[in-house]
C-alpha positions as CSV (number, residue, x, y, z in Angstrom):
1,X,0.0,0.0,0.0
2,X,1.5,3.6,-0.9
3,X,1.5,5.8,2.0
4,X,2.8,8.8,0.2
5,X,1.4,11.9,1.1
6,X,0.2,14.5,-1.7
7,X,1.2,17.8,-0.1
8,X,-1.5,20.6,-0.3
9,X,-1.6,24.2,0.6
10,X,-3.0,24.2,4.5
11,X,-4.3,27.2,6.4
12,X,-4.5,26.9,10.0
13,X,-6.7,29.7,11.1
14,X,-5.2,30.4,14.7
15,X,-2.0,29.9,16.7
16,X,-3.2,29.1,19.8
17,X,-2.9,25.5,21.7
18,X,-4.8,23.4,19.5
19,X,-4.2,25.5,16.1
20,X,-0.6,25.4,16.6
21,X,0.0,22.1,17.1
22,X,-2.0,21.1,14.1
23,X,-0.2,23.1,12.1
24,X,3.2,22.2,13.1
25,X,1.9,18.3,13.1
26,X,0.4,19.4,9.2
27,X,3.6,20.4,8.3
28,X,5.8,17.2,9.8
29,X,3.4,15.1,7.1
30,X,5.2,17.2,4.1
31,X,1.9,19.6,3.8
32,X,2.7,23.2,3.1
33,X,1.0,25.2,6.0
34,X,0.3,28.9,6.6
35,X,-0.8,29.6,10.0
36,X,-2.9,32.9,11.0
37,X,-3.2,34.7,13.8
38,X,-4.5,38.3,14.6
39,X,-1.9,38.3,17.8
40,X,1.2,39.5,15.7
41,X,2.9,38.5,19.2
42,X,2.1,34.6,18.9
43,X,2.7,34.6,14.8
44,X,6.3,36.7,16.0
45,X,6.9,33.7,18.8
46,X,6.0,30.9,16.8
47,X,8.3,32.2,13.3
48,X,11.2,32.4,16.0
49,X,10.8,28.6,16.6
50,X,9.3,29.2,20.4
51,X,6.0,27.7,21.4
52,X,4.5,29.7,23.9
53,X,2.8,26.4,26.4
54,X,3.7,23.3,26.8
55,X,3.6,20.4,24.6
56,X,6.0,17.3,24.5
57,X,8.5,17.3,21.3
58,X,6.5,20.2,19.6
59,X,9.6,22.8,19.8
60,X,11.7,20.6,17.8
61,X,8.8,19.6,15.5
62,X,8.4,23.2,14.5
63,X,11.5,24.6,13.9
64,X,11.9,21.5,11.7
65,X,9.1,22.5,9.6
66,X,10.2,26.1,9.7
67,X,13.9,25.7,8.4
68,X,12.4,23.4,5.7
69,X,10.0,25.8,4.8
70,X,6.7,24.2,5.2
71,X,5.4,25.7,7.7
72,X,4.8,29.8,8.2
73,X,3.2,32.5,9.8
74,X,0.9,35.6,9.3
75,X,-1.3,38.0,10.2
76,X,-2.8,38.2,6.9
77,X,-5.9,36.3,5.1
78,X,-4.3,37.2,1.8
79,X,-2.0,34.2,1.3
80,X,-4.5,31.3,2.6
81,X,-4.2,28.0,1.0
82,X,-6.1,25.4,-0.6
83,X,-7.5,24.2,2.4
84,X,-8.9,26.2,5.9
85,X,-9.0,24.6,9.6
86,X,-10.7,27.0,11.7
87,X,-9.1,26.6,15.3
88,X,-10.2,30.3,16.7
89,X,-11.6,29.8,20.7
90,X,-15.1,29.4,21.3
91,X,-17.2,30.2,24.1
92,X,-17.5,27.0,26.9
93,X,-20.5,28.2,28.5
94,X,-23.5,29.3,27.5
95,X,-24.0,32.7,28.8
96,X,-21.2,33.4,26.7
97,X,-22.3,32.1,22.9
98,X,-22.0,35.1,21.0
99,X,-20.1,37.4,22.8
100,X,-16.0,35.8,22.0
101,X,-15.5,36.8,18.2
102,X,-12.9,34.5,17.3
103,X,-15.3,32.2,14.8
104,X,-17.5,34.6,13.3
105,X,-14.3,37.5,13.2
106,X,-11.9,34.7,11.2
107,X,-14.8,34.2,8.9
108,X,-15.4,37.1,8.1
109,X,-11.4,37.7,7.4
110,X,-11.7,34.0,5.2
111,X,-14.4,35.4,3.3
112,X,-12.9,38.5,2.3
113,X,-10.1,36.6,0.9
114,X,-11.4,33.6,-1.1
115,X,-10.5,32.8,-4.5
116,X,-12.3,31.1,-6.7
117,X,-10.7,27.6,-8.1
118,X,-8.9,27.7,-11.1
């Protein structure tokens, strides 16, 4: 059985605890991944090669993918990819649905951006 992986263009909306280690763990598979953040401070942290929490092996992982080039950061919508995982935090409880906008803000941003396929 062929286990070779067809790279595609990834965006990984976020660069937060989940979003970042998807996108690091994206890249280590031979995907090309852009991750996206509005915090200029985590995109800045995690381009360094620093992951700002804790996570077993994913320091090494990223600045792996980040020398080999598979894996960057941005602020900006304008250089998405193919494909879009949304990883932006939602509200836990629900007194607070509706009133964090991470999902409907990145959205929006997406939106603005989209190409149509060629």
């Amino acid at each position: 059985m062929d286990t070779t992986v067809t790279p595609v263009r990834l965006t990984v909306i976020g660069a937060g605890y989940l979003s970042l280690t998807y996108a690091v763990c994206m890249a280590d598979l031979g995907h090309e991944v852009l991750a996206i953040d509005l915090d200029a401070q985590k995109i800045a942290q995690a381009a360094s090669g620093e992951v700002p929490f804790f996570e077993p092996g994913l320091k090494p992982l990223l600045r792996k993918n980040v020398d080999a080039g598979r894996l960057r950061f941005s602020t900006s919508f304008a250089e998405a990819g193919e494909v879009h995982f949304r990883c932006v935090g939602t509200p836990q409880a629900r007194r607070l649905v509706g009133t964090r906008p991470g999902p409907a803000l990145s959205r929006r941003r997406q939106t603005r951006h989209r190409r149509e396929p060629d």
